[in-house]
Backbone of each chain as ProteinMPNN parsed JSONL, in Angstrom:
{"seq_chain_A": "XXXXXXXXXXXXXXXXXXXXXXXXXXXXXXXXXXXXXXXXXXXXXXXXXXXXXXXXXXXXXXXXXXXXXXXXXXXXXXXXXX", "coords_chain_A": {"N_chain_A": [[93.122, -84.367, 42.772], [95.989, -84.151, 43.409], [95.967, -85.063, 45.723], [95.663, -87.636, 44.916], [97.772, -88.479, 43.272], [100.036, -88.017, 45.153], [98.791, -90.384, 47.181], [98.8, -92.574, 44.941], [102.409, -92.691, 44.79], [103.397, -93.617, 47.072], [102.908, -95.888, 46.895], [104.588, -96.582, 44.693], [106.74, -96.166, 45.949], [109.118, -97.387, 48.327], [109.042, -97.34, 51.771], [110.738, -96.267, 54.269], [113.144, -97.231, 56.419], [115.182, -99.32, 59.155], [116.355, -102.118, 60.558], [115.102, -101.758, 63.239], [114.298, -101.553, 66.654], [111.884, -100.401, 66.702], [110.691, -101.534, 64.649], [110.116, -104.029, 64.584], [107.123, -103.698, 65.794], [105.576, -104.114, 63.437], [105.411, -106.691, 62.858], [102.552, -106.921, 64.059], [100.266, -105.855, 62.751], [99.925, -107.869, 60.772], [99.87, -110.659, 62.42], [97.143, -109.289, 63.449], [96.026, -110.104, 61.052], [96.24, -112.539, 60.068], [94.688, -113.729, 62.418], [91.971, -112.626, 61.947], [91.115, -113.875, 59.576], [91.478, -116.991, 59.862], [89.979, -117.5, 61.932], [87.645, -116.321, 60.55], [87.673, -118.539, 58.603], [86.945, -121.062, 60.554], [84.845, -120.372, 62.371], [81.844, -121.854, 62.211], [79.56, -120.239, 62.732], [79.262, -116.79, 61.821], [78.814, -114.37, 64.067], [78.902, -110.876, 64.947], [80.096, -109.722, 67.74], [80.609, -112.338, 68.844], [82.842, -113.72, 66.841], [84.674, -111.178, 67.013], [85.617, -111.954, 69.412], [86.401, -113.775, 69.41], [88.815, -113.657, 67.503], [90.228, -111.802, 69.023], [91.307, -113.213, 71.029], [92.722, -114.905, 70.031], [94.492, -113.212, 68.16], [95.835, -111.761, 70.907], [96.702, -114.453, 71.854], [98.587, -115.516, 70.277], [100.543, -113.228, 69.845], [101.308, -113.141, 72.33], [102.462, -115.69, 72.82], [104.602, -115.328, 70.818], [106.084, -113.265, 72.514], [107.031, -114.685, 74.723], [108.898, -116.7, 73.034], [110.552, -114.642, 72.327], [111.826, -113.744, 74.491], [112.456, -116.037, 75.853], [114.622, -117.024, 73.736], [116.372, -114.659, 74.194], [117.23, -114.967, 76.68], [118.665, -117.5, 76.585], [120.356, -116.673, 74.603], [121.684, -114.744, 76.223], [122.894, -116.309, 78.31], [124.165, -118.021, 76.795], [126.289, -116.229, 75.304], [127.013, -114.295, 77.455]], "CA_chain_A": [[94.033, -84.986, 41.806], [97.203, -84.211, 43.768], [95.748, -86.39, 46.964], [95.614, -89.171, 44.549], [98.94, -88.78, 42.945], [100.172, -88.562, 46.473], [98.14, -91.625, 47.333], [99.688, -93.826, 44.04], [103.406, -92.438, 45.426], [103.492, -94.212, 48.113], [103.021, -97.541, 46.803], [105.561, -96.848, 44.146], [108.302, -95.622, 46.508], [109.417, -97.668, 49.602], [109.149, -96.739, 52.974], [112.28, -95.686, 54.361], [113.356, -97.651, 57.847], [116.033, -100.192, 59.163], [116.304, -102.899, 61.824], [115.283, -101.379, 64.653], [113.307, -102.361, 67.577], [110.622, -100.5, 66.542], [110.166, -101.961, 63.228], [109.419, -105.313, 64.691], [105.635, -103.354, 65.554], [105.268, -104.555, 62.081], [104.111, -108.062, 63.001], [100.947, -106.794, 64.988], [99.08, -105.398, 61.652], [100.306, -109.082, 60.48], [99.606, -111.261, 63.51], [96.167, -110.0, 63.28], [95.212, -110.594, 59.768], [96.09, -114.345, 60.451], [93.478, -114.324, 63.929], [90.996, -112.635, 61.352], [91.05, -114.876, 57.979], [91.727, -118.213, 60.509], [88.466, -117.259, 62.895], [86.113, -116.498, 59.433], [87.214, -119.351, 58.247], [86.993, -122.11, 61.244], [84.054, -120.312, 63.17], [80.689, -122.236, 62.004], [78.666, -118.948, 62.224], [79.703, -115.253, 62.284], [78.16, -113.159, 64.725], [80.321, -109.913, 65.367], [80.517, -110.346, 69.12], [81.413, -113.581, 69.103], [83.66, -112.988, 65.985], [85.576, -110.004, 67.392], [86.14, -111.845, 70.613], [87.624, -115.046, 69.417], [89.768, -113.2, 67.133], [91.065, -110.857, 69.792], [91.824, -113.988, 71.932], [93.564, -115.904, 69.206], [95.639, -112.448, 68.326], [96.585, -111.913, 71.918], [97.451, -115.544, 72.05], [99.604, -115.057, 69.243], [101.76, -111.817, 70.293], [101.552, -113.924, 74.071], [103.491, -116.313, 72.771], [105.72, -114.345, 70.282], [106.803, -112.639, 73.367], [107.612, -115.622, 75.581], [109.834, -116.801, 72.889], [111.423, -114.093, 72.259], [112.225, -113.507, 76.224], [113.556, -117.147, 75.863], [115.6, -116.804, 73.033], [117.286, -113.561, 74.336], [117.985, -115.326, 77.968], [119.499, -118.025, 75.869], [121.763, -116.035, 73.824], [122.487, -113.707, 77.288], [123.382, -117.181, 79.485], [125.964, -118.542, 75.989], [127.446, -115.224, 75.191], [126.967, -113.707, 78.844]], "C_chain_A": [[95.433, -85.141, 42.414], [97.236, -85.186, 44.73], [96.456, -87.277, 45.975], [96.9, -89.618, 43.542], [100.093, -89.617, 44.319], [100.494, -89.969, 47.298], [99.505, -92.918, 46.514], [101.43, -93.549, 44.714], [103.893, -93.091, 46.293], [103.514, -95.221, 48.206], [103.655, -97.906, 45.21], [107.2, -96.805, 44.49], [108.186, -96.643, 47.906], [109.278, -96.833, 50.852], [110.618, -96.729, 53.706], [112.595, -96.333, 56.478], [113.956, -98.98, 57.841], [115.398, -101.398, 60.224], [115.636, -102.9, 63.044], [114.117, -101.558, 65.862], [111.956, -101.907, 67.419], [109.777, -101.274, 65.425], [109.436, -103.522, 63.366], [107.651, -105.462, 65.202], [105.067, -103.875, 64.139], [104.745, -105.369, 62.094], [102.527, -107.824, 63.967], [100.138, -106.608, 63.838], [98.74, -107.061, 61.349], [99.492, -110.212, 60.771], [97.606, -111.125, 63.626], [94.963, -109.969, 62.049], [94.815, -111.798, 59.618], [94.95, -114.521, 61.628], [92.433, -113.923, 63.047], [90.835, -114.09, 60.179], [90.998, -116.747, 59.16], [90.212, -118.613, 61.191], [87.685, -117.602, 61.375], [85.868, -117.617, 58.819], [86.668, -120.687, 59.231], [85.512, -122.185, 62.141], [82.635, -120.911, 62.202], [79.648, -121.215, 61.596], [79.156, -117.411, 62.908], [78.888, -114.831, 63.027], [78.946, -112.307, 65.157], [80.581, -109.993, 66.54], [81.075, -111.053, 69.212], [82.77, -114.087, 68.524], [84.779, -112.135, 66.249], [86.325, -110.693, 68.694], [86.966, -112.996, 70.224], [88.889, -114.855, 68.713], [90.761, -112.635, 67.959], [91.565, -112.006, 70.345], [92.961, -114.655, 70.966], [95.188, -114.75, 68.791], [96.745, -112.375, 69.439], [97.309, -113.164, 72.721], [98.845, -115.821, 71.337], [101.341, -114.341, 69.572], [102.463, -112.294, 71.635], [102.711, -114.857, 73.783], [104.898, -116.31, 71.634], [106.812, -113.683, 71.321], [107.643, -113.714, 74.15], [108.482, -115.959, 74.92], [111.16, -116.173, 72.018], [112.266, -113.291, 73.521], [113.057, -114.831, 76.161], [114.94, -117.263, 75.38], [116.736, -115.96, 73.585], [117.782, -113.764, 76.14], [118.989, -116.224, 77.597], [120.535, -117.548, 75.527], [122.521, -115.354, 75.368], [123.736, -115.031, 78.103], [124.945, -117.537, 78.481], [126.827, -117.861, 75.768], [127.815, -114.415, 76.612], [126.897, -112.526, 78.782]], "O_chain_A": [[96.104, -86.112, 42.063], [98.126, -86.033, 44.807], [97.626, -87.629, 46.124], [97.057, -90.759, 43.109], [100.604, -90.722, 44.501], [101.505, -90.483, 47.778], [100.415, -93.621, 46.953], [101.73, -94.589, 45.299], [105.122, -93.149, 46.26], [103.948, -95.816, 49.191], [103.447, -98.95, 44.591], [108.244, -97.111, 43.913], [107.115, -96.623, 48.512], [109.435, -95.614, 50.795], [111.494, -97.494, 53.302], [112.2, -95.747, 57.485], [113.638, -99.809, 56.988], [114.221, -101.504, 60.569], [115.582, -103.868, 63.803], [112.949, -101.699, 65.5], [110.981, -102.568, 67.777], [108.572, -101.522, 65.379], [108.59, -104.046, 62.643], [106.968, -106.485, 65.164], [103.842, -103.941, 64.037], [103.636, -105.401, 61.56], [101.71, -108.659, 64.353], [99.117, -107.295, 63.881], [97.632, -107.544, 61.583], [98.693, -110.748, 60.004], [96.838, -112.074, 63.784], [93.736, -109.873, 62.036], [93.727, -112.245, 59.256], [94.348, -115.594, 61.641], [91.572, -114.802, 63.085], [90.336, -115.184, 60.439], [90.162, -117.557, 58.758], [89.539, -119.632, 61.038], [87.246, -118.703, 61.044], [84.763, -118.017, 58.452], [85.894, -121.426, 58.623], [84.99, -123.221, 62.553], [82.426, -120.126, 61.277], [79.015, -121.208, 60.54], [79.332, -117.071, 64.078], [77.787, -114.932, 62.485], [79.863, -112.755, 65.845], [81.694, -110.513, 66.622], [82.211, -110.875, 69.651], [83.638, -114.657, 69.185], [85.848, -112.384, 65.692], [87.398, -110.236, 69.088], [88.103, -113.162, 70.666], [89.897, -115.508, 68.985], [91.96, -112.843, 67.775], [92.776, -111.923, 70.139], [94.094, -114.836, 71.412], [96.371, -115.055, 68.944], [97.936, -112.666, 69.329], [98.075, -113.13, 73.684], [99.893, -116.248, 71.821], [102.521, -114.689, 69.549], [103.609, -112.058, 72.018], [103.77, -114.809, 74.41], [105.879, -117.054, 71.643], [108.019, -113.573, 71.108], [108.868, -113.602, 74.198], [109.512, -115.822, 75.581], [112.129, -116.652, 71.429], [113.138, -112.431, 73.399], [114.264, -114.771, 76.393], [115.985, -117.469, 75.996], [117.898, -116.361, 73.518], [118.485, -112.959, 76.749], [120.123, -116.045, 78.041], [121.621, -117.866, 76.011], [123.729, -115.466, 75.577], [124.922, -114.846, 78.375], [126.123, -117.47, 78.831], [128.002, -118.223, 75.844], [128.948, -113.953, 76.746], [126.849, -111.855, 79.813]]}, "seq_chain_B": "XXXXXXXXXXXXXXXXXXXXXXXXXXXXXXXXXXXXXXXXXXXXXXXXXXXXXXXXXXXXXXXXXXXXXXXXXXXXXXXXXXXXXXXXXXXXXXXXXXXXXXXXXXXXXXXXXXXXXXXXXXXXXXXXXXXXX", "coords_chain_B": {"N_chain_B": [[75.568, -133.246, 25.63], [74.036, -134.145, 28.753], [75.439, -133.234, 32.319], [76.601, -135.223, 34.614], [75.62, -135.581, 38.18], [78.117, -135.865, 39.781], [79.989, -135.233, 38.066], [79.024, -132.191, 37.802], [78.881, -131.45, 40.908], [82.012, -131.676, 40.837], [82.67, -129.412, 38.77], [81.067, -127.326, 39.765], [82.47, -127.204, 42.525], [85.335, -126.834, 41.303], [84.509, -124.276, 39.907], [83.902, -122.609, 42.107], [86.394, -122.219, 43.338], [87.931, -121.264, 41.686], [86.711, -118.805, 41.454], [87.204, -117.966, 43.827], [90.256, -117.283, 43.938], [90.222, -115.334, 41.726], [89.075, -113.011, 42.869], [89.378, -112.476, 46.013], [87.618, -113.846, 48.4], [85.42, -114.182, 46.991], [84.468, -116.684, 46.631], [82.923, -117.54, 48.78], [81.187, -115.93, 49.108], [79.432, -116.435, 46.699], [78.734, -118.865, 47.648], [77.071, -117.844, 49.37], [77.673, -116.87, 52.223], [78.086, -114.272, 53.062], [78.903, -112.738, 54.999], [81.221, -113.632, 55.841], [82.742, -113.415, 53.397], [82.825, -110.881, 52.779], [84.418, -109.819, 55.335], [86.541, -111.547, 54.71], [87.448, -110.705, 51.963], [88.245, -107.903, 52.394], [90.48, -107.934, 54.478], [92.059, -109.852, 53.102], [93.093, -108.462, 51.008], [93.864, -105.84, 52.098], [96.01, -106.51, 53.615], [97.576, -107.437, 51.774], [97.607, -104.807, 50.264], [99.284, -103.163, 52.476], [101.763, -104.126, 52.389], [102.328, -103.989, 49.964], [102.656, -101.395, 50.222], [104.464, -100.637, 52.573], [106.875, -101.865, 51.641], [106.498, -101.011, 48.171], [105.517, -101.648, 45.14], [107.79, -103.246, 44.137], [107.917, -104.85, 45.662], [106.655, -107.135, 44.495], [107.722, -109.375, 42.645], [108.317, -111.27, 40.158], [108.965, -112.012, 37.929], [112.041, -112.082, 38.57], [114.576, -112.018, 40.991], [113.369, -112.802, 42.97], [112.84, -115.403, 45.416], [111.087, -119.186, 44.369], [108.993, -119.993, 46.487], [107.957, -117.135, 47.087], [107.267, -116.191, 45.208], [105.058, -117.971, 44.431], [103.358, -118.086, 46.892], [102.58, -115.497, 46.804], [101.142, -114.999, 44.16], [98.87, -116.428, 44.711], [97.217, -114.282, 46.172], [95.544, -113.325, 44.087], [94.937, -112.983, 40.175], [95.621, -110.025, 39.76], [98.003, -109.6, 40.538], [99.804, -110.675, 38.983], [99.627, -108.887, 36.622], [100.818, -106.691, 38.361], [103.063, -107.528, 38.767], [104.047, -107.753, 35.892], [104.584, -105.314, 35.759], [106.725, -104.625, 36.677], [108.905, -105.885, 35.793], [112.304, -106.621, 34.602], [113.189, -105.008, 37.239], [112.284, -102.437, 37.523], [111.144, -100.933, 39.656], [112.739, -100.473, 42.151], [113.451, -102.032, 45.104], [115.121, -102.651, 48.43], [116.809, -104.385, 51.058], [115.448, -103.891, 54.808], [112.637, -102.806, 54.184], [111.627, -104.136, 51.405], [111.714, -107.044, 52.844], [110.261, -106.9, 54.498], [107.661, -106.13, 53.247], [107.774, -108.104, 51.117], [106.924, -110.112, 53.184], [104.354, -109.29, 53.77], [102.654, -109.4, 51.691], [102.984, -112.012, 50.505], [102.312, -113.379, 52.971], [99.238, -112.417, 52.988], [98.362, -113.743, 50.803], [98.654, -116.389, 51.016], [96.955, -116.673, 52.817], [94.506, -115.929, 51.455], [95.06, -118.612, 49.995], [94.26, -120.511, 52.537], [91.257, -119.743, 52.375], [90.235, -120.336, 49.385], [90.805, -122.849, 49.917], [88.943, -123.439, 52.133], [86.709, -122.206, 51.181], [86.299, -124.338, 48.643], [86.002, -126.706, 50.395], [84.027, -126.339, 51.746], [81.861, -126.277, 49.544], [82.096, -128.685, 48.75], [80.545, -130.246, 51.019], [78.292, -129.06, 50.939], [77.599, -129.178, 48.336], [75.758, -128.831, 45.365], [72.454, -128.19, 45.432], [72.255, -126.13, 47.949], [73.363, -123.78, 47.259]], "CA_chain_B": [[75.071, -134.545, 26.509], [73.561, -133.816, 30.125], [76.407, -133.547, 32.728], [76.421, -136.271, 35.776], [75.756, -135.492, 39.629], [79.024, -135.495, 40.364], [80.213, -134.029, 37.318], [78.552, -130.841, 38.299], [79.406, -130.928, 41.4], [83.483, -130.91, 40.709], [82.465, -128.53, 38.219], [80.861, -126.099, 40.769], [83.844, -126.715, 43.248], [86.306, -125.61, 40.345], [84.547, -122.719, 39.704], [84.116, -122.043, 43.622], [87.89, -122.448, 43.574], [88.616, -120.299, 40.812], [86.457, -117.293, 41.714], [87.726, -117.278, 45.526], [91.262, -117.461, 43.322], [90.168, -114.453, 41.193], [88.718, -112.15, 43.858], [89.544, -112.949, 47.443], [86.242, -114.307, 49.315], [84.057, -114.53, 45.834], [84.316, -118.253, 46.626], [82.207, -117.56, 50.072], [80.236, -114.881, 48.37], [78.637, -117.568, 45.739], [78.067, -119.645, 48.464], [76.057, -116.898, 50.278], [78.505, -116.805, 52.98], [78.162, -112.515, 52.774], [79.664, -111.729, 55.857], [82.408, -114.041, 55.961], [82.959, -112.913, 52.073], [83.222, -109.321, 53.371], [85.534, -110.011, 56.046], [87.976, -112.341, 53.437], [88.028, -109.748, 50.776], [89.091, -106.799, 53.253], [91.582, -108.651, 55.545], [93.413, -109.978, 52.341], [93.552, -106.773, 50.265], [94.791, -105.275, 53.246], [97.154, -107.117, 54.133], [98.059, -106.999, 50.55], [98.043, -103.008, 50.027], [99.609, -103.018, 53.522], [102.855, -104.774, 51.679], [102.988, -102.72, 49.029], [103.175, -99.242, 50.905], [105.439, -100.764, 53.14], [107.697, -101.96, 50.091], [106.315, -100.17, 46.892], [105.27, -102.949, 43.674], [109.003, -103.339, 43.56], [108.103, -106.301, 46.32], [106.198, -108.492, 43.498], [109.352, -109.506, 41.575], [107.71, -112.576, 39.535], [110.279, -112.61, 36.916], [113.665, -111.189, 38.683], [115.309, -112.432, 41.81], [112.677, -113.442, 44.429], [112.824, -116.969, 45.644], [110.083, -119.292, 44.423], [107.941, -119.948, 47.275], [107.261, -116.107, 47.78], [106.691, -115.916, 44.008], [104.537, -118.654, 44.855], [102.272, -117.319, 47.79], [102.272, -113.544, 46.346], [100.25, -115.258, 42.978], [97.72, -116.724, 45.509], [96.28, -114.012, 46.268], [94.72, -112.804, 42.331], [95.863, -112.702, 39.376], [96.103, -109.254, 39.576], [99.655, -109.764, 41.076], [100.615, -111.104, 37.474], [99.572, -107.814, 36.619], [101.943, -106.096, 39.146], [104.826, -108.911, 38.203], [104.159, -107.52, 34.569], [104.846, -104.123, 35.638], [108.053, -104.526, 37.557], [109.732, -106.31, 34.924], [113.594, -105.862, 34.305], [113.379, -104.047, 38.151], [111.404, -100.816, 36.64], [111.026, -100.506, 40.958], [113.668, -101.667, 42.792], [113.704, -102.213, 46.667], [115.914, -103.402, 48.898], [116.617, -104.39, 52.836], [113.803, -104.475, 55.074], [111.324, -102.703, 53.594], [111.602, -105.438, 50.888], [111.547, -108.352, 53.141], [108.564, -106.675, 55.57], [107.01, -105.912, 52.037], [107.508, -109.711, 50.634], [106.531, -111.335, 54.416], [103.283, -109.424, 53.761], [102.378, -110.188, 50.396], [102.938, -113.523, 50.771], [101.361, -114.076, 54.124], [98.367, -112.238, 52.479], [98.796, -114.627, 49.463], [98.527, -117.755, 51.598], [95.867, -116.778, 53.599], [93.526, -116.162, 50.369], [94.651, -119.985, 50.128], [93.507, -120.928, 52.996], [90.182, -119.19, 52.167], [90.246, -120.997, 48.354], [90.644, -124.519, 50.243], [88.272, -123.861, 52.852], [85.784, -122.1, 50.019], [86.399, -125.842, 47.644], [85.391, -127.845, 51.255], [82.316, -125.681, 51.762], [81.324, -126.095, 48.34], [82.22, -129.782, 48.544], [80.213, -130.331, 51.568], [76.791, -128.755, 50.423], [76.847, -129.694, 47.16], [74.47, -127.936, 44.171], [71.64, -127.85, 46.324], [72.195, -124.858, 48.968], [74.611, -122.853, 46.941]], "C_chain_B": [[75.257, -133.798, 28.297], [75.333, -134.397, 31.271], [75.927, -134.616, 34.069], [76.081, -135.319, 36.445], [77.342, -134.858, 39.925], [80.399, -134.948, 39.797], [80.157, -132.899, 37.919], [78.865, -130.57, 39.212], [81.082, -130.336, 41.623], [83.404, -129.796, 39.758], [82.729, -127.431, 38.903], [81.965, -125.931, 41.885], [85.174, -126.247, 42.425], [85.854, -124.447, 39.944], [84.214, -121.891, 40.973], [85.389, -121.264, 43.547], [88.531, -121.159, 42.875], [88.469, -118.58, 40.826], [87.189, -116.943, 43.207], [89.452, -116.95, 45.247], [91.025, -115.588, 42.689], [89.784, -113.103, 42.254], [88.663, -112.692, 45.387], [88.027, -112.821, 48.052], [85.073, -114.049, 48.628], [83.569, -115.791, 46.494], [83.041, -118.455, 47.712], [81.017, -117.071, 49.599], [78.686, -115.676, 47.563], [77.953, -118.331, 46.853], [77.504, -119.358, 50.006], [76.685, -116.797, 51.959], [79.327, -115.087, 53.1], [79.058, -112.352, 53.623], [81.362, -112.76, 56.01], [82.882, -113.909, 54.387], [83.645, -111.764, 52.551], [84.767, -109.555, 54.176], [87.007, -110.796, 55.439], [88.637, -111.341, 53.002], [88.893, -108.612, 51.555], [90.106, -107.11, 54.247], [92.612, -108.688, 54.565], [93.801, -108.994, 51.818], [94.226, -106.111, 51.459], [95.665, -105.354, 53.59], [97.917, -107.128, 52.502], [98.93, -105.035, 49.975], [99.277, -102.862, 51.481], [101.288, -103.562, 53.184], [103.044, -104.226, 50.979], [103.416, -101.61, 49.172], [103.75, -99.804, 51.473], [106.698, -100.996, 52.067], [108.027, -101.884, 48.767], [105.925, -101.579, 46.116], [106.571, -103.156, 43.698], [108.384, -105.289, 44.633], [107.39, -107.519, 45.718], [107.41, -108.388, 42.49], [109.515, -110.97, 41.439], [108.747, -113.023, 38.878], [111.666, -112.3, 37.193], [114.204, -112.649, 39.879], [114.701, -112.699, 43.237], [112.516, -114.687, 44.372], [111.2, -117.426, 45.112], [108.934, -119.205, 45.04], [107.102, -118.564, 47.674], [106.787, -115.861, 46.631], [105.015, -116.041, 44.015], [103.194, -118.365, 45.681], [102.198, -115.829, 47.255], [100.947, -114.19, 44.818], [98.828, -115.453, 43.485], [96.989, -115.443, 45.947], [95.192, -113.315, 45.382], [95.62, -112.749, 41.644], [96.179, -111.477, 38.914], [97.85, -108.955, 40.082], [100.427, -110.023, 39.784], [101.121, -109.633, 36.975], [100.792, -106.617, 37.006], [103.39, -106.152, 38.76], [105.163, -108.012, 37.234], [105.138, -106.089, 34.608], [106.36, -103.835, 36.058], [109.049, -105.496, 36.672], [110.907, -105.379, 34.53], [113.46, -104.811, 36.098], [113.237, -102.727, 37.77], [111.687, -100.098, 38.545], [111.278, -101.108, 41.682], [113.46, -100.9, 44.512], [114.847, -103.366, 47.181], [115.91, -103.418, 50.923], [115.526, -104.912, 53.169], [112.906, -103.934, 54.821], [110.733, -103.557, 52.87], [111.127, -106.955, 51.282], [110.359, -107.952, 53.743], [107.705, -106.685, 54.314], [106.797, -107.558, 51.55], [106.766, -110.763, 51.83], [104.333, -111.008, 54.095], [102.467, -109.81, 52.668], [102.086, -111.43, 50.241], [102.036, -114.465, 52.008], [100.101, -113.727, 53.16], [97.958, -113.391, 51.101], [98.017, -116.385, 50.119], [97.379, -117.743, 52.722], [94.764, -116.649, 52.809], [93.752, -117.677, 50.26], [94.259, -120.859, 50.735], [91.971, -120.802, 52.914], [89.349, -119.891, 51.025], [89.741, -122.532, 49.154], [89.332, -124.619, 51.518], [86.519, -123.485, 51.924], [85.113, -123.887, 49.128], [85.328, -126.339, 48.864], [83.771, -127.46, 51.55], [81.378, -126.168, 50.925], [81.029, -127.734, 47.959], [81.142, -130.354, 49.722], [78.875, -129.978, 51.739], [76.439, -129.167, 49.236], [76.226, -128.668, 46.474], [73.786, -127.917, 44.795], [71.069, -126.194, 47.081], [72.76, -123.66, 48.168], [73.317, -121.956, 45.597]], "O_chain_B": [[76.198, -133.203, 28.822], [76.048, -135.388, 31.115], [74.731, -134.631, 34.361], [76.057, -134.201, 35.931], [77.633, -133.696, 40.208], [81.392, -134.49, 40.362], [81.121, -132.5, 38.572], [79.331, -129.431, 39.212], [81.471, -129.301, 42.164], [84.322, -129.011, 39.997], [83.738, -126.726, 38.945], [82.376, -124.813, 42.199], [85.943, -125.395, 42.871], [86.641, -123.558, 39.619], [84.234, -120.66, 40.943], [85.506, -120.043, 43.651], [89.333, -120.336, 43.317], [89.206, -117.636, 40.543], [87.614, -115.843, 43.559], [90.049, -116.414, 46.181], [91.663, -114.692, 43.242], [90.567, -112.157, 42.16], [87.701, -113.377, 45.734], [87.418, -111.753, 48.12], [83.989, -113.774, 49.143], [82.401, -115.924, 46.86], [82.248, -119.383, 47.556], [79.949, -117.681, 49.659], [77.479, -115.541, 47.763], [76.727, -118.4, 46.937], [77.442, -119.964, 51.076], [75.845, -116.627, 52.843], [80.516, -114.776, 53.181], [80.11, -111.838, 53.243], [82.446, -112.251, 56.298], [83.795, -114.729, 54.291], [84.864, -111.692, 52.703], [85.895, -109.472, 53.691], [88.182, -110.579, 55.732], [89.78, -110.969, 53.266], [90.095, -108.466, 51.331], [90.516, -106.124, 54.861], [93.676, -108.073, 54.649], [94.908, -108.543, 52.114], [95.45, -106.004, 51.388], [96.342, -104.393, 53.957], [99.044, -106.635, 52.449], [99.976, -104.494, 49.616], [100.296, -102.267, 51.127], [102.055, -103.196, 54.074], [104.133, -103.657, 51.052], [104.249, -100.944, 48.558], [104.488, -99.939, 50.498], [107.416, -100.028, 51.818], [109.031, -102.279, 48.175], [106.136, -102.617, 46.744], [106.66, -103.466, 42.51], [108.505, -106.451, 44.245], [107.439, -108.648, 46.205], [107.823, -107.466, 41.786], [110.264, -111.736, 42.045], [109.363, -114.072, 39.063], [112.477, -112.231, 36.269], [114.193, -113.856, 39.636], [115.298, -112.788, 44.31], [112.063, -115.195, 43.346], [110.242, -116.661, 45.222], [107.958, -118.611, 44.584], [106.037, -118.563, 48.292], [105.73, -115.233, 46.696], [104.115, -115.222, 43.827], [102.089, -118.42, 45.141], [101.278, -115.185, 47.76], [99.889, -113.569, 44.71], [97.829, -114.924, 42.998], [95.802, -115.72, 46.112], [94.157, -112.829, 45.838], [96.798, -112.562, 41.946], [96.863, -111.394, 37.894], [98.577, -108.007, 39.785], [101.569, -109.6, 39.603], [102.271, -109.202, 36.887], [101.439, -105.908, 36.235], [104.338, -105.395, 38.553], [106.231, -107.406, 37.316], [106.067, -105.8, 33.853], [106.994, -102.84, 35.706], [110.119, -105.748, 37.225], [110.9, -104.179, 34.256], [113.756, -103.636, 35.884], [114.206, -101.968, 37.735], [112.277, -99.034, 38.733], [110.659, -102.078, 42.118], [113.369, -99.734, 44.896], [115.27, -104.406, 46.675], [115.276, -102.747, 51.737], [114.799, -105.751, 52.638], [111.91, -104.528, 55.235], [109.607, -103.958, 53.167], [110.512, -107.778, 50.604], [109.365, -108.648, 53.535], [106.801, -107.508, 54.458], [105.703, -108.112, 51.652], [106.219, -111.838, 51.584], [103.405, -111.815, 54.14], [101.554, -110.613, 52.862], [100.997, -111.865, 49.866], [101.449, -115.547, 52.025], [99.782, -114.674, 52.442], [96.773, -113.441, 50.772], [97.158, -117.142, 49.668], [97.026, -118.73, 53.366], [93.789, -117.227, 53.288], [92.699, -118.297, 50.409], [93.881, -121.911, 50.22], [91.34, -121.749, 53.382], [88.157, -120.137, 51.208], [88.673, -123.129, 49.021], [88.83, -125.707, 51.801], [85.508, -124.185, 51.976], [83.978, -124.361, 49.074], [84.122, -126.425, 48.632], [82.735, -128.124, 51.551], [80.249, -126.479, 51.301], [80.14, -128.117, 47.198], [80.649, -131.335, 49.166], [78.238, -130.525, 52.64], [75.291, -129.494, 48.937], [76.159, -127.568, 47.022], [74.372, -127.208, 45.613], [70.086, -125.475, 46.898], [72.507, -122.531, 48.591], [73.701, -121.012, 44.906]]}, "name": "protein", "num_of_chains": 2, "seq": "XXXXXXXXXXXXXXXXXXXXXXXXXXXXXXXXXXXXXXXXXXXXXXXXXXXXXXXXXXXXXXXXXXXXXXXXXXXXXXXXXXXXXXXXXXXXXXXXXXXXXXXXXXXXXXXXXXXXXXXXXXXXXXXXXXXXXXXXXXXXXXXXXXXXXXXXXXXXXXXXXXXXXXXXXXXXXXXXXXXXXXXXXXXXXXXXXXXXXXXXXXXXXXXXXXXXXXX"}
């Protein structure tokens, strides 16, 4: 009974955290809900193998190019503000 | 009086529509589409609950001060969100910052990815016809 007070608690109270570079880990849970739901719907026929792998590719395509332009962006800003 | 052909079938794609609306990846479900049902329902809820513990029910805020469009995509994904809305009325559970916004990005993504699920559910449904289903 206390677990499950617990439990409800947690999704009546906020989580407690700012800005900070780690918080942007946040888009990975995100990032690959979209490679799941996108795959189940586009792939013709599920098979989990095949399933698991096009997802993973489409995630790590994802985060691949999340990164590149946020390496861009932040050479950008470095070259105008210096 | 007997309904048409194609009566029935917009019929059956509005009530495709409406169950993949009411329970995330019913719509698939009906149209024996189990495992990609499965995989719908638990991706969106997830990504759903996964928004709320990050930003508590305060981040469905139907009737207060959240912009439409997130109103908008947060409804999409059940109408248990009304539900939620109902509860958080007058800010009963207020958030703020980024828990709030990480809380509303997921909600909403989750929200809009049940609509992609809805519209690709309808085309399924539109594309077999009464027949298979």
């Amino acid at each position: 009974m206390l677990k499950a007070i617990f439990v409800i608690a947690t999704f009546i109270e906020p989580e407690q955290f700012g800005p900070n570079p780690l918080s942007m880990l946040w888009l990975l849970p995100l990032v690959a809900a979209i490679a799941i739901i996108y795959k189940a719907t586009k792939l013709p026929v599920i098979k989990a193998n095949n399933f698991i792998k096009e997802s993973v590719i489409l995630f790590a395509s994802i985060v691949a190019f999340i990164f590149v332009a946020a390496l861009t962006l932040h050479a950008l800003a470095w070259l105008i503000i210096g | 009086m007997a309904l048409r052909s194609t009566e029935k079938k917009t019929l059956f794609m509005l009530v495709v529509g409406l169950l993949s609306w009411l329970v995330p990846g019913a719509g698939h479900f009906v149209l024996m589409e189990r495992r990609r049902s499965i995989i719908i329902f638990v991706t969106v809820c997830l990504t759903f609950c996964i928004g709320i513990y990050i930003g508590s029910i305060g981040v469905v805020n139907l009737f207060g001060t959240a912009p439409w469009y997130v109103v908008g995509a947060q409804i999409m994904n059940s109408p248990i969100v009304l539900v939620l809305g109902r509860l958080n009325t007058a800010g009963a559970y207020r958030v703020y910052g980024w828990p709030n916004e990480i809380g509303q990005i997921y909600t909403s993504t989750a929200g809009l990815l049940n609509f992609l699920c809805i519209v690709n559910a309808v085309y399924l449904a539109q594309q077999r016809g009464l027949e298979r289903a």
